[in-house]
N, C-alpha and C positions, 0 to 999 in steps of 0.2 A: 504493500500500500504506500502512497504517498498522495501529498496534501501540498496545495498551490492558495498560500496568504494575497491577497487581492482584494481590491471593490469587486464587487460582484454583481451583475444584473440578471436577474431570471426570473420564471414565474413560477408560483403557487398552483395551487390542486385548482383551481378555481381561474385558472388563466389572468390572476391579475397580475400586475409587471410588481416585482421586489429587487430593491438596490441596498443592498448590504453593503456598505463601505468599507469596512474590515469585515472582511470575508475569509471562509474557508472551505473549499471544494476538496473533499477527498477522492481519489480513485483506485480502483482495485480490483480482484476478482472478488464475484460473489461466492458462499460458501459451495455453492451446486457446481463452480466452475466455469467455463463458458468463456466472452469476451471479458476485456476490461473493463469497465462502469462506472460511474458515480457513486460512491457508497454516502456521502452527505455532504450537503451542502446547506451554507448559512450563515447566518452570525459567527466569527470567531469563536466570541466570547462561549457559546451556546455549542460550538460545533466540539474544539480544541477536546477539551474535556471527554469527550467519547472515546479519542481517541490520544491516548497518550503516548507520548515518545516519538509520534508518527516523524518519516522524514517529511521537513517542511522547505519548498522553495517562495520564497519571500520575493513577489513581484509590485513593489511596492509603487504607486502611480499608473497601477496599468487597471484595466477592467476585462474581467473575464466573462464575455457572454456564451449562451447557443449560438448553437452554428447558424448563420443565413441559411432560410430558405427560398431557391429555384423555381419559379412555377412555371415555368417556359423555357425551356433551351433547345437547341439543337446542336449536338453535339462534333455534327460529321461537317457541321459548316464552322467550324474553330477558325480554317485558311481560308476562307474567305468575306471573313467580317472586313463590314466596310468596303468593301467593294462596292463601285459609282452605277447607279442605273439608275434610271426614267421612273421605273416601276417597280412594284412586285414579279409581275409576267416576267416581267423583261429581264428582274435580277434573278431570277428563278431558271431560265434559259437558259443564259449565256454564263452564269458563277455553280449555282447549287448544282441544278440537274449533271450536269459533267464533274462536280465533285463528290456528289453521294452516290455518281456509278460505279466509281476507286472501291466500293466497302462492300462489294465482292469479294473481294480479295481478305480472307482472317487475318494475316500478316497486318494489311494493312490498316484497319478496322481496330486491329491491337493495341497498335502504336496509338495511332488517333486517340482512343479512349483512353492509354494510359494516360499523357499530357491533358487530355480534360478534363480528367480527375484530378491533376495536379495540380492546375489552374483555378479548378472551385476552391481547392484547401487550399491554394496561397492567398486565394482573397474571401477565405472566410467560409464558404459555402462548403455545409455538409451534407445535405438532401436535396434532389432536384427533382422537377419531371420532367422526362426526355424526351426527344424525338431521337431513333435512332436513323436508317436508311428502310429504306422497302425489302433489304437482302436480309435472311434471318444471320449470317455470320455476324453483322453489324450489333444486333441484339444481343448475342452472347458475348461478344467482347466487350460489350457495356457492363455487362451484369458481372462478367468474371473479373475484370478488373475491380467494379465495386463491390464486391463483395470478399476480393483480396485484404481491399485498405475498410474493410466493414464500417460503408457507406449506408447510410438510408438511402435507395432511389428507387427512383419511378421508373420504368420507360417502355416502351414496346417497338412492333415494326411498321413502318410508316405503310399503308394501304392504298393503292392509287394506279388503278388498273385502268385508266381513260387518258386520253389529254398530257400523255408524258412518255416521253422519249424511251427508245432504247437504253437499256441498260439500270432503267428505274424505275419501270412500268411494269407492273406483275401479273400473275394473272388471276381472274377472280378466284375460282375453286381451290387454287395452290393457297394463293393469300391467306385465307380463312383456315386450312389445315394448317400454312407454316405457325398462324398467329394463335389458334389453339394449340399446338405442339408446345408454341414458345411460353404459354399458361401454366401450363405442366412443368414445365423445367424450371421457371424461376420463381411463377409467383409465388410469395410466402417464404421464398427461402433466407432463410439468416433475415435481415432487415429489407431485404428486396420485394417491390411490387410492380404489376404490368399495369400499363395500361394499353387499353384498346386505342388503335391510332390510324383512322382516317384523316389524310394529310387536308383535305379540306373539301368542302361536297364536287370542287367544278372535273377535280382530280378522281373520283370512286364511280363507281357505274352503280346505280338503281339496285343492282344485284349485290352489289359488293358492300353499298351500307348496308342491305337489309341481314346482309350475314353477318356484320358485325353487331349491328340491335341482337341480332339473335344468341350471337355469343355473349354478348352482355347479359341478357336474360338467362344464358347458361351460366354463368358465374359471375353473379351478381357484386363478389366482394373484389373486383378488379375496378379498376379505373377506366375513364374514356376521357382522351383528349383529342384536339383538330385546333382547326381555323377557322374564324368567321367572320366576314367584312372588315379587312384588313385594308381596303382601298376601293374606292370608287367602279373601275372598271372591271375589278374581280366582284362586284355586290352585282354588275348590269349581265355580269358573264352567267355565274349562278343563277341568277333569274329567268335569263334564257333556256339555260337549261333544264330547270325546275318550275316550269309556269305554273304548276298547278299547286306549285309549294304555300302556304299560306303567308310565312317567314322563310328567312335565310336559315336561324335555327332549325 
């Protein structure tokens, strides 16, 4: 065990925010075993006592919070942030679609995730929710790398059997098996969860959302993440294709 002396900010049972100025986080394993943990956190004064002799690292002027939470990232577009386009379509085109067809390749899909893992913990970030690529190897290298440095994350395989190129455009019936397959293997494991992931409705065909509602309804305690009206000419594209849609939702 060991204990880190600090201001402290966290929250109670109750989700309200507590700032303990003189603070004391211990960490350790639980008696059953397992990962490392939290064994208490709090008031110094309040905490110290429990735990006698513990070794203490004294970060005196610093504030130790929780991790940042992610609720949107894509992970496979790390090299090409910021890249200049007109649009979405348009940066979607000519940057993403030709860099999320690389995550094919596990080699490659490896490397990527390990550095965006490493980039969430340099700036704080311990749990996200993902987008991976439309390839299932892209999904596992997500998970296996997080689940190495025992991450909390989200993520699944991106879905979009219409309107996208070679090398990123899947196909329905495959989709739906690789994306329950990908259920089975991860969700639930260690701190790991899926989500269901329709890259956005102008991207999936008719058939390919309605199998994912459907998986959703097969396993209700998963997640579902997408897109929606992200910019003007993707809300007038949607429309056309969904006339009889009531909403974009």
């Amino acid at each position: 065990m060991k204990a880190y002396r600090a201001s402290i900010l966290r929250f109670d049972d109750h989700g309200q925010a507590v700032f303990d100025k003189d603070g004391l986080l211990v960490v350790g394993f639980a008696a059953g075993g397992g990962c490392e943990r939290v064994l208490a956190v709090g008031p110094r004064d309040t905490v110290a006592p429990q735990f006698p002799g513990i070794p203490t690292e004294e970060l005196a002027g610093r504030i130790i919070a929780p991790g940042f939470v992610d609720l949107h990232v894509h992970y496979p577009q790390i090299d090409v942030i910021g890249s200049p386009a007109e649009g979405l379509l348009p940066w979607l085109e000519n940057y993403t679609f030709p860099q999320e067809s690389r995550f094919t390749d596990p080699a490659h899909a490896q490397a990527v995730a390990q550095f965006f893992m490493t980039e969430l913990l340099r700036n704080g970030v311990t749990t996200a929710l993902t987008f991976a690529t439309s390839h299932p190897a892209s999904v596992d290298a997500f998970f296996t790398e997080a689940r190495r440095r025992r991450m909390r994350m989200i993520g699944g395989k991106v879905l979009q059997d219409r309107h996208s190129p070679d090398g990123v455009r899947d196909e329905t019936e495959q989709s739906l098996i690789d994306t329950e397959a990908l259920i089975g293997r991860w969700h639930g494991v260690d701190r790991l969860g899926y989500a269901i992931t329709p890259r956005f409705a102008p991207s999936c065909s008719a058939a390919q959302l309605r199998g994912a509602g459907e998986l959703a309804a097969r396993y209700p305690e998963v997640w579902i993440q997408s897109h929606v009206a992200e910019n003007r000419d993707e809300i007038a594209w949607a429309r056309e294709l969904f006339p009889q849609a009531r909403s974009y939702l």
